[in-house]
PLY file of the C-alpha trace (Angstrom):
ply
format ascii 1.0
element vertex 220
property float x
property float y
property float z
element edge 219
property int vertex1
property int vertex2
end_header
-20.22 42.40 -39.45
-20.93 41.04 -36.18
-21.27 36.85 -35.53
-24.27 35.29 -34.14
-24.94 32.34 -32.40
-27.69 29.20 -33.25
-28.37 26.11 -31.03
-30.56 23.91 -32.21
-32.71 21.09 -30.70
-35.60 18.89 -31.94
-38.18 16.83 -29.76
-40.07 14.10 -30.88
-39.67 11.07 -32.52
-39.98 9.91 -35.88
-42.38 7.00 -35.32
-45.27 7.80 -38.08
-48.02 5.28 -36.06
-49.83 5.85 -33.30
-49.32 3.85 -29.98
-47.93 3.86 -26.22
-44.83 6.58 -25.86
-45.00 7.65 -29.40
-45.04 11.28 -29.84
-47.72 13.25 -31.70
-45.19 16.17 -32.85
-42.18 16.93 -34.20
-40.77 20.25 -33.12
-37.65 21.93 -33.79
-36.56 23.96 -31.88
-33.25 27.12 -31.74
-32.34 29.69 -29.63
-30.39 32.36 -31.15
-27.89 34.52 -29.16
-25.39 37.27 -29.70
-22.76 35.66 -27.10
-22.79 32.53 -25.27
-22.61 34.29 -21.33
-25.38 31.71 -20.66
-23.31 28.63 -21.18
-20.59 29.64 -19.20
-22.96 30.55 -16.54
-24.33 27.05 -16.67
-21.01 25.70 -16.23
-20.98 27.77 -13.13
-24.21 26.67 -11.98
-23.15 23.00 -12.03
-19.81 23.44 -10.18
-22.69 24.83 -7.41
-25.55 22.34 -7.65
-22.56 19.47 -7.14
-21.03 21.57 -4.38
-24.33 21.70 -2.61
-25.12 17.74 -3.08
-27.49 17.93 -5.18
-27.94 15.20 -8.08
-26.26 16.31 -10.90
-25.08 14.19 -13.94
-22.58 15.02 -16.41
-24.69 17.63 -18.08
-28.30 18.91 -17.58
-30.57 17.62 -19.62
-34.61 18.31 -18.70
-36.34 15.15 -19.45
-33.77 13.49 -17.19
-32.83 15.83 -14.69
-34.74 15.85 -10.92
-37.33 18.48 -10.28
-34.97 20.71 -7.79
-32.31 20.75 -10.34
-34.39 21.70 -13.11
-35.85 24.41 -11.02
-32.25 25.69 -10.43
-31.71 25.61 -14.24
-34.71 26.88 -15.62
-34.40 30.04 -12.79
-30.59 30.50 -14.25
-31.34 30.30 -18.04
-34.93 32.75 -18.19
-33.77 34.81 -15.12
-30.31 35.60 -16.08
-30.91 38.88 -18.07
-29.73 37.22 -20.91
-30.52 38.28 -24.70
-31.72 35.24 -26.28
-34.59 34.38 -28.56
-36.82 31.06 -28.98
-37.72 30.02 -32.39
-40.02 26.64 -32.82
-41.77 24.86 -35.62
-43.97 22.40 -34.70
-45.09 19.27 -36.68
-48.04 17.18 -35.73
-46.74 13.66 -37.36
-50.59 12.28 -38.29
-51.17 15.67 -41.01
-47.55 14.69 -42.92
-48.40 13.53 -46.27
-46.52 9.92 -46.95
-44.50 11.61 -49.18
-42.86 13.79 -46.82
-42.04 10.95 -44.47
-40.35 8.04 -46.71
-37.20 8.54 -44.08
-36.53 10.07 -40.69
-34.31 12.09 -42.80
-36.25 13.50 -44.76
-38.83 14.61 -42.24
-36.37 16.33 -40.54
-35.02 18.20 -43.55
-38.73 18.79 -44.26
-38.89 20.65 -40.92
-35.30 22.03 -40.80
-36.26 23.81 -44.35
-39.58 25.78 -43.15
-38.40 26.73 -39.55
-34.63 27.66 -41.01
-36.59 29.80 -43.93
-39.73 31.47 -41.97
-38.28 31.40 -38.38
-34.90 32.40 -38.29
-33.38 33.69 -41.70
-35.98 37.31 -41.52
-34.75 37.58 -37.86
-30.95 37.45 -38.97
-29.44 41.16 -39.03
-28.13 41.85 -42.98
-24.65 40.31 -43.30
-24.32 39.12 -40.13
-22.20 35.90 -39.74
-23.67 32.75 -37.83
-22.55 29.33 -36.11
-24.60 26.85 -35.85
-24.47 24.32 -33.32
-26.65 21.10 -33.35
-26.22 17.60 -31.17
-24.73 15.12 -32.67
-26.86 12.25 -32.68
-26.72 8.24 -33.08
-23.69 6.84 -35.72
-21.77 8.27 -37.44
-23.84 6.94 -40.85
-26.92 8.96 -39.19
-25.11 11.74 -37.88
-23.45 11.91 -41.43
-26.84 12.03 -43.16
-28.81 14.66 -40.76
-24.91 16.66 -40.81
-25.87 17.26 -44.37
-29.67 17.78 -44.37
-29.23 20.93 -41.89
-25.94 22.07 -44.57
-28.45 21.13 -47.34
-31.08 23.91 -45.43
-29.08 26.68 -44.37
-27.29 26.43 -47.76
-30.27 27.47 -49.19
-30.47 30.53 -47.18
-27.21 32.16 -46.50
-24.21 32.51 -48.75
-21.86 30.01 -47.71
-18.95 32.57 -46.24
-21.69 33.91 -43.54
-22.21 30.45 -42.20
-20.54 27.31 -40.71
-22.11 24.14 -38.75
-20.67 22.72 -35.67
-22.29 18.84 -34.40
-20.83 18.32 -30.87
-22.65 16.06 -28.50
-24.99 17.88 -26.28
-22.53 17.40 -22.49
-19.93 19.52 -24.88
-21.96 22.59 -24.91
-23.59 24.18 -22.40
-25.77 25.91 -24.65
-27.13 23.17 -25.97
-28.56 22.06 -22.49
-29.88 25.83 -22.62
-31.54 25.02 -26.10
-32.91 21.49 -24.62
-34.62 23.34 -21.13
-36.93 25.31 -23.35
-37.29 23.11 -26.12
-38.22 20.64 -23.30
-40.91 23.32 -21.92
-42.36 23.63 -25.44
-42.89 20.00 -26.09
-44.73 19.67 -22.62
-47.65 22.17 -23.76
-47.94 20.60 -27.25
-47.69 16.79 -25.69
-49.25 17.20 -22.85
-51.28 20.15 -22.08
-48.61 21.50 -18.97
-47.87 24.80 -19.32
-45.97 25.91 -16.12
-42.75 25.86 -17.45
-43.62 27.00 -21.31
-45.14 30.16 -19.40
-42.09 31.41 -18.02
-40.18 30.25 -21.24
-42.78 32.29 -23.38
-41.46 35.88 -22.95
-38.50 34.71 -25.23
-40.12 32.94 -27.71
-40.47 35.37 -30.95
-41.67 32.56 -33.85
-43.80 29.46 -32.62
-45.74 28.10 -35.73
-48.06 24.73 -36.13
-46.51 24.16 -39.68
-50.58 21.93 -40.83
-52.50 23.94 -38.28
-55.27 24.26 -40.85
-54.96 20.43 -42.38
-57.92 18.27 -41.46
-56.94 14.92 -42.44
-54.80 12.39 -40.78
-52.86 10.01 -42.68
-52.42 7.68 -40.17
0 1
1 2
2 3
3 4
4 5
5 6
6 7
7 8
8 9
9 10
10 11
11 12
12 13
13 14
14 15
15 16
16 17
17 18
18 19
19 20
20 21
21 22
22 23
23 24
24 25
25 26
26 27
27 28
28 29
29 30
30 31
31 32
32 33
33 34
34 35
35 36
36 37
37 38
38 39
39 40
40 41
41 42
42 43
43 44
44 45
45 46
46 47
47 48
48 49
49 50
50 51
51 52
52 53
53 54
54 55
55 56
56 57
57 58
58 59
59 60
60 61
61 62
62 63
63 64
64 65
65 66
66 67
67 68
68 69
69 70
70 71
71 72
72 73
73 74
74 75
75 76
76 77
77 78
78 79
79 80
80 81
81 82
82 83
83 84
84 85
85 86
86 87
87 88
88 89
89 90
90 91
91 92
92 93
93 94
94 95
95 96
96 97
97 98
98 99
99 100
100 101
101 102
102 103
103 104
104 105
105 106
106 107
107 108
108 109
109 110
110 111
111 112
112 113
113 114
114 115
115 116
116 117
117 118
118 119
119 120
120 121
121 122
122 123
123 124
124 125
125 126
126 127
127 128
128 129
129 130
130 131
131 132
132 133
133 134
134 135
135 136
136 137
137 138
138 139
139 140
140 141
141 142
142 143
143 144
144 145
145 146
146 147
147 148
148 149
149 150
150 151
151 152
152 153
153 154
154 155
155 156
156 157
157 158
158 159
159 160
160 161
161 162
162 163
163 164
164 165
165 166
166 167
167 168
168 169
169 170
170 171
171 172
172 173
173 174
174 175
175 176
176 177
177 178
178 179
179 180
180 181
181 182
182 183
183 184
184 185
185 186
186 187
187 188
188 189
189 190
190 191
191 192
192 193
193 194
194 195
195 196
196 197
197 198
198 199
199 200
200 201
201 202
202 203
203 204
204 205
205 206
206 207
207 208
208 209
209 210
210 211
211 212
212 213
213 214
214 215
215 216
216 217
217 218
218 219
C-alpha cells in the first residue's frame, strides 16, 4: 500500500447573477502526486527569487504574483520532471438549476461530489492510501461547513482508513501554490479565452470536464 497525495483548489465565485467581476464558472480543480518534491522545490525557488530582488510575497499565488515571477514559477512547476496529474471540473454558474445553488455550500459539495467521483476516484491505484489537502478558507463557521462537505464527498468514495483531510491555509503549503498556478491557467481559458499558460499546463491535465456542456438553458 503506497500513500498518495491530493491538493485541491477551486476558482470562481459563488455569485449566481450576472454583472461586473462576477465569474461565469466554477471550477475545481486537484493535482494528484506520489511525493511532494515539487513543494520543497518551490520553497527553494523562493529563497532564489528573494535573493535575486525580485518581488516576492509570503507565498506565490498567480492571480497576485508579477509577470517575471510567475514566469519563474510556472517554468519550475511544468518543467521540473515532476510526476503530477491535473484533474478539473468545470461549472458554468448560469446552467445550475436553483436547486443546486440554495447555498455556496452546497454548490460546492455539488461540484466536489462529481469531480471527486468521475475525476479522481478511477485514477486512484486499488488500496492505495490518500491525503488530502485543501485551503482553508474564510471563518472558522465557513471553513467548518466546506471542512465537512469535502469529508461528506470523499466519504462516499473511499473507506474511511484509506483517507484523511488536511485544511491548512494556502502560504503553509507549497503545494497548494503548485495546485493554484495551474488551476489559475485553467480558469484563464474558460474566463477569458487566454490560453498561453493553459497550453503548457495541458500536457498534465488527464480529466477536464464541462459538468452542463450539453444544457441549453440559463437560469439566470
Amino acid at each position: 500500500m503506497s500513500r498518495r497525495y491530493l491538493f485541491a483548489d477551486e476558482a470562481g465565485d459563488f455569485e449566481f447573477r450576472v454583472g461586473n467581476n462576477i465569474s461565469r464558472y466554477f471550477i475545481v480543480c486537484t493535482m494528484t502526486l506520489d511525493d511532494c518534491v515539487i513543494g520543497n522545490d518551490l520553497l527553494e525557488l523562493r529563497r532564489q527569487l528573494a535573493w535575486e530582488g525580485l518581488p516576492v510575497g509570503s507565498y506565490f499565488h498567480a492571480s497576485e504574483d508579477k509577470q517575471v515571477v510567475r514566469d519563474r514559477v510556472f517554468k519550475q512547476i511544468l518543467d521540473g520532471h515532476y510526476a503530477f496529474r491535473i484533474q478539473a471540473t468545470i461549472m458554468e454558474k448560469r446552467k445550475a438549476l436553483p436547486k443546486i445553488r440554495p447555498t455556496a455550500e452546497r454548490f460546492f459539495q455539488y461540484g466536489w461530489y462529481y469531480h471527486f467521483k468521475h475525476g479522481v476516484v478511477g485514477r486512484l491505484p486499488e488500496g492505495d492510501e490518500l491525503l488530502i489537502t485543501t485551503a482553508s478558507i474564510g471563518t472558522k463557521k465557513g471553513q467548518a461547513v466546506y471542512t465537512g462537505a469535502v469529508n461528506d464527498v470523499v466519504g462516499q468514495h473511499l473507506p474511511k482508513q484509506r483517507w484523511k483531510t488536511h485544511f491548512p491555509k494556502s502560504e503553509a503549503d507549497p503545494c497548494l501554490q503548485a495546485v493554484d498556478y495551474c488551476t489559475w491557467a485553467i480558469q484563464r481559458k474558460w474566463e477569458r479565452g487566454q490560453t498561453a499558460a493553459y497550453d503548457r499546463v495541458a500536457p498534465y491535465i488527464e480529466y477536464e470536464f464541462d459538468l452542463w456542456s450539453h444544457g441549453k438553458t440559463y437560469h439566470y
